[in-house]
C-alpha positions in Angstrom: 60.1 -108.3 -85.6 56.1 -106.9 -85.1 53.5 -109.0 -86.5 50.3 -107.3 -87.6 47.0 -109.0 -87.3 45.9 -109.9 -90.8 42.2 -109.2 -92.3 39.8 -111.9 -93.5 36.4 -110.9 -95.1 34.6 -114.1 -94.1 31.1 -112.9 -93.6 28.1 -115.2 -95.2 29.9 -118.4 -94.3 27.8 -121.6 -94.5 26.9 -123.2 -90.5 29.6 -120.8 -89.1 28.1 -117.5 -88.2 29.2 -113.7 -88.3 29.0 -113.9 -84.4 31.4 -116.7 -84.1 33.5 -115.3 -86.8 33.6 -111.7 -84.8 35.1 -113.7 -81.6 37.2 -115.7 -83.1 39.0 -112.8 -85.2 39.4 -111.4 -81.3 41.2 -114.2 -80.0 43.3 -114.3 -82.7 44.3 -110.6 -82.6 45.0 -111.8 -78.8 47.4 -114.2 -80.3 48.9 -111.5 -82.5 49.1 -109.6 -79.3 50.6 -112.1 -76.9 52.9 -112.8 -79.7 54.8 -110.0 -80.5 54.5 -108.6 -76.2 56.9 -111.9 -75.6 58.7 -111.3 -78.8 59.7 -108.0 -76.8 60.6 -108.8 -73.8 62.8 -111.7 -74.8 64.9 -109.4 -77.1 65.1 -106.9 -73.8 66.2 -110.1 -71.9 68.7 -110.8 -74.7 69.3 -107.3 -75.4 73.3 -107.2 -73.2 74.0 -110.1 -75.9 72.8 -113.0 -73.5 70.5 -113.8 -70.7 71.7 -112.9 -67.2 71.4 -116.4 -65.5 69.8 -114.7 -62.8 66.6 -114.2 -65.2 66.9 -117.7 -66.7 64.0 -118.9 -65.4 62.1 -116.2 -67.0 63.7 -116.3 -70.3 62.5 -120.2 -70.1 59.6 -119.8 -69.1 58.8 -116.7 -71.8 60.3 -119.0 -74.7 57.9 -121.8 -73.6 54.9 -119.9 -74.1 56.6 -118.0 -77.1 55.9 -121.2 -78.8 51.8 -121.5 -77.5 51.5 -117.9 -78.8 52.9 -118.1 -82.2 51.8 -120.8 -83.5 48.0 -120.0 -82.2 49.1 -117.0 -84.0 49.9 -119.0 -87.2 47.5 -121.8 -87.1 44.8 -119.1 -87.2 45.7 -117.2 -90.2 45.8 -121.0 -91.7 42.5 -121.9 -90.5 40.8 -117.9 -91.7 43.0 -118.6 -95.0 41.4 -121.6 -96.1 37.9 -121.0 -95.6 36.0 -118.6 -98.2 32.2 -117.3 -99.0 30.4 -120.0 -101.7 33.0 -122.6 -100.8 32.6 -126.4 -102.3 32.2 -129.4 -100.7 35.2 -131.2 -102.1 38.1 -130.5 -104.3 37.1 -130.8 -107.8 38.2 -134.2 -109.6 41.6 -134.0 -111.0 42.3 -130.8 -108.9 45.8 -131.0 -107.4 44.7 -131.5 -103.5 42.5 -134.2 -104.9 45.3 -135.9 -106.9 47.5 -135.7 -104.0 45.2 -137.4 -102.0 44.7 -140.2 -104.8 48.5 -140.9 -104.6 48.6 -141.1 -100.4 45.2 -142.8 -99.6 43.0 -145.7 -101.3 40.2 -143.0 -102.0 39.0 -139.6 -101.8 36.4 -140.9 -99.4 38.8 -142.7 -97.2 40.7 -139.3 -96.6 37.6 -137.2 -95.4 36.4 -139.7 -93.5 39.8 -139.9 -91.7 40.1 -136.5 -91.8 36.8 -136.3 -90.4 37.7 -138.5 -87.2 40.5 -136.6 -86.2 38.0 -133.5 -85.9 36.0 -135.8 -83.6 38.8 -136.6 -81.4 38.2 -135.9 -77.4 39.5 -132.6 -76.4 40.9 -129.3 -77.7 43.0 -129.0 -80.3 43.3 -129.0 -84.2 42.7 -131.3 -87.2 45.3 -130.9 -90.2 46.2 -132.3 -93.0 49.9 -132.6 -93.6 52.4 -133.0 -96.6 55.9 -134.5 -96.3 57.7 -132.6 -98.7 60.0 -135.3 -99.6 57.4 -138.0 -100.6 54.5 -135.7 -101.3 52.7 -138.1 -99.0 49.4 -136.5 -97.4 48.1 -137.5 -93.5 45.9 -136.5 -91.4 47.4 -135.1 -88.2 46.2 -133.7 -85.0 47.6 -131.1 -83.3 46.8 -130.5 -79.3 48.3 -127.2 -77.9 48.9 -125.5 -80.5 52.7 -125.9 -80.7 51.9 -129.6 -79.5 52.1 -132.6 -82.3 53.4 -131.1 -85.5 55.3 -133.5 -87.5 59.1 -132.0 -88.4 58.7 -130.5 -91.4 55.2 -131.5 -93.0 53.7 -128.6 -94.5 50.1 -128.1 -93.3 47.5 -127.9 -95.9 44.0 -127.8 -94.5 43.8 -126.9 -91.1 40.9 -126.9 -88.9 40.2 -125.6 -85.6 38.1 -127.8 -83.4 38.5 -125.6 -80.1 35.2 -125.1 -78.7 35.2 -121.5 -79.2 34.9 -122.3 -83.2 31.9 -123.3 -82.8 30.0 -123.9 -79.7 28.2 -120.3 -80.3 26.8 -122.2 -83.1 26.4 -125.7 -81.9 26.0 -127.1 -78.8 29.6 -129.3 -77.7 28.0 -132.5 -78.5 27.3 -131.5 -81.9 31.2 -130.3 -83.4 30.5 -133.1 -86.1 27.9 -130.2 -87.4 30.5 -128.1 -87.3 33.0 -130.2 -89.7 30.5 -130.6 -91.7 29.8 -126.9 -91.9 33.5 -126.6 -92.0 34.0 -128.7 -95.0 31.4 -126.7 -97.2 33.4 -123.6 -96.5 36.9 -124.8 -97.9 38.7 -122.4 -100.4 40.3 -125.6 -102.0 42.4 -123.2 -103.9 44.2 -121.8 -100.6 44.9 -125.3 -99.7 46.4 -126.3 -102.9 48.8 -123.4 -103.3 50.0 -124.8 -99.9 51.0 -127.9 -101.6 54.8 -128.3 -101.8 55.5 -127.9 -105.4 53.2 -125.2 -105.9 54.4 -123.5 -103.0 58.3 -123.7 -104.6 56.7 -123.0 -107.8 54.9 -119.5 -106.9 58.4 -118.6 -105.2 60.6 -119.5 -107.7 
């Protein structure tokens, strides 16, 4: 399978400028790049019906960073996907992200600020907010190298990148709780909640 680079027509964001946007579509496309150049050669390593034991250590080592790849790949088109021109700062009361929060956490509040903290964690890495399918219960998660901290089958619903190259052509390192804000007045709330489990089963039914 060949993955194309999708297109997202970002431009005029609030606190997350065309610049940052133009270099972060790039390593993305990377990603896209990367992704399908190991999807390639693993099939040719595979291609006899096996792997010759001979180029195991290759195989291993390409499926490892397979994993890296593709879900920078994926987490990306999540990130692009959720974020829209003339965004609001919330999800309007009695929308269904806002309900599902209602039912997983004490308050609305209590959700963005937690939300919030995980952004602010030290290091590289991801902030997302997860669903279990079974429960419908909603936490906040955070997700290191890309393929690194995912929770077995929770369905990611907003997902923020807090790499440094997100932002820090915006806002000095020190300041990335700018960025979440800036972040967090960009939301399309409506990508988010067609990510929620039932809605998701409901638009594929």
């Amino acid at each position: 399978m060949r993955y194309n680079a999708r297109h997202f027509d970002l431009s005029g964001l609030k606190g997350i400028s065309d610049e940052t946007l133009e270099q972060h579509f790039k390593l993305y496309e990377g990603y896209v790049t990367q992704t399908n150049a190991l999807t390639a050669r693993l099939a040719e390593l595979q291609k006899n019906g096996g792997v010759d034991e001979k180029k195991m250590l290759e195989f291993s080592e390409l499926k490892r960073r397979l994993g890296f790849e593709h879900n920078g790949m994926v987490l990306h088109e999540y990130y692009f996907g959720n974020l829209r021109k003339h965004g609001e700062r919330g999800p309007a009361r009695g929308s269904p992200f806002r309900e599902a929060v209602d039912a997983s956490w004490p308050s609305y509040q209590k959700w963005e600020a937690d939300f919030v903290a995980v952004g602010k964690m030290r290091g590289v890495g991801w902030a997302i907010c997860c669903q279990d399918p079974a429960t419908g219960h909603l936490c906040n998660q955070w997700i290191e190298m890309h393929e690194s901290g995912h929770i077995a089958g929770f369905v990611p619903l907003l997902v923020m990148d807090v790499w440094e190259h997100a932002f820090i052509h915006d806002y000095a390192a020190k300041d990335r709780p700018k960025y979440i804000e800036a972040f967090l007045s960009n939301v399309d709330w409506r990508a988010v909640e067609s990510r929620l489990a039932g809605r998701r089963h409901a638009a594929a039914a």
